[in-house]
N, C-alpha and C positions, 0 to 999 in steps of 0.2 A: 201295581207291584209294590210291596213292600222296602222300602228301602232300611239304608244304614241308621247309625247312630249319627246325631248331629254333633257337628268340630265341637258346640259348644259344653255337650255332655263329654265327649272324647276328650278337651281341653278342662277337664274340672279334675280337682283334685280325686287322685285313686284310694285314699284313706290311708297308703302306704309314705311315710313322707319324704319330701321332696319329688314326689313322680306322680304326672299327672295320669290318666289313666291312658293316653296313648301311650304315653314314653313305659310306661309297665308294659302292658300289650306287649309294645314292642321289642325292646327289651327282653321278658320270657320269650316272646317267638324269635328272637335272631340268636337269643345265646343258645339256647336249646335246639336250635338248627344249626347253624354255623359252626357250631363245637363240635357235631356229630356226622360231619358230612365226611365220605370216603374220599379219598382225594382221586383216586382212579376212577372207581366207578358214577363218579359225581352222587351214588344215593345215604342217605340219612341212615345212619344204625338204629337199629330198632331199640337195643338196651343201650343206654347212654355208659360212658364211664368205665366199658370193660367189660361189666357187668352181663351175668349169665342170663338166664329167664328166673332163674329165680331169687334174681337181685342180690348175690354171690360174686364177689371177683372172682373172674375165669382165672386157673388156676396153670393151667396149660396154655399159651399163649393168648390174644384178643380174640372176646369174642362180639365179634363186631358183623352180625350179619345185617341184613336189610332186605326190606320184605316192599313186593310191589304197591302192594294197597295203603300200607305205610307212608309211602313216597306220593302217592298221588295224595293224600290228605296232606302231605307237607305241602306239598304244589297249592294244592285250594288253598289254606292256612297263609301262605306268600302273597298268593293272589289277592288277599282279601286284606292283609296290613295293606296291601299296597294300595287297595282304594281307601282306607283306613285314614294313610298317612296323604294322602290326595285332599280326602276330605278335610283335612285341617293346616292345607295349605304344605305341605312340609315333602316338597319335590325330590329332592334329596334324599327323605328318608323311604320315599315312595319307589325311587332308583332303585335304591338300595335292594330294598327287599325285591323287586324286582332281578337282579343281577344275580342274587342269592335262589330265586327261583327256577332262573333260567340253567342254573348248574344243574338244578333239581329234576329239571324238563330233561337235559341232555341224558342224565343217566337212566330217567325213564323211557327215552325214545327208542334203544334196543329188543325194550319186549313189545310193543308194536307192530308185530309182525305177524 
């Protein structure tokens, strides 16, 4: 089986400064999930920011839908910092994205039926 990347490649600078390339990873994956999550339906909006389909602010109130297939790649994306952040030691930040998933699982588990 193919495995991850090694902590010591994840723990080396990202080229962007001051962030290694976990703490990048990480970073884009939690602001760009965490910012977008519905607070009811626990799923991820598919256009961030408002924003229509076609990258327009909605103009008529939020348009903030969220799409199933969307959400289960956020789920994988969670799952995978979270062995990510395992891999270089960093439990806390592996929690993290973890708890953050777990929202992501709760509003996926109604279409499960």
């Amino acid at each position: 089986a193919r495995g991850g990347p090694s902590a010591a490649w994840l723990n080396a600078a990202s080229g962007i400064p001051n962030y290694t390339r976990i703490e990048l990873i990480a970073k884009l994956a939690l602001e760009n999930i965490t910012n977008e999550i519905e607070p009811i339906s626990g799923l991820t909006y598919t256009f961030q920011g408002g924003l229509n389909a076609s990258g327009q602010t909605a103009i008529v109130g939020d348009y903030k839908d969220g799409y199933l297939a969307d959400n289960m790649e956020v789920y994988a994306g969670l799952l995978a910092l979270a062995t990510l952040q395992t891999t270089v030691g960093n439990t806390a930040a592996a929690a993290a994205a973890t708890a953050v998933r777990d929202i992501i699982g709760t509003g996926i588990v109604p279409f499960a039926r």
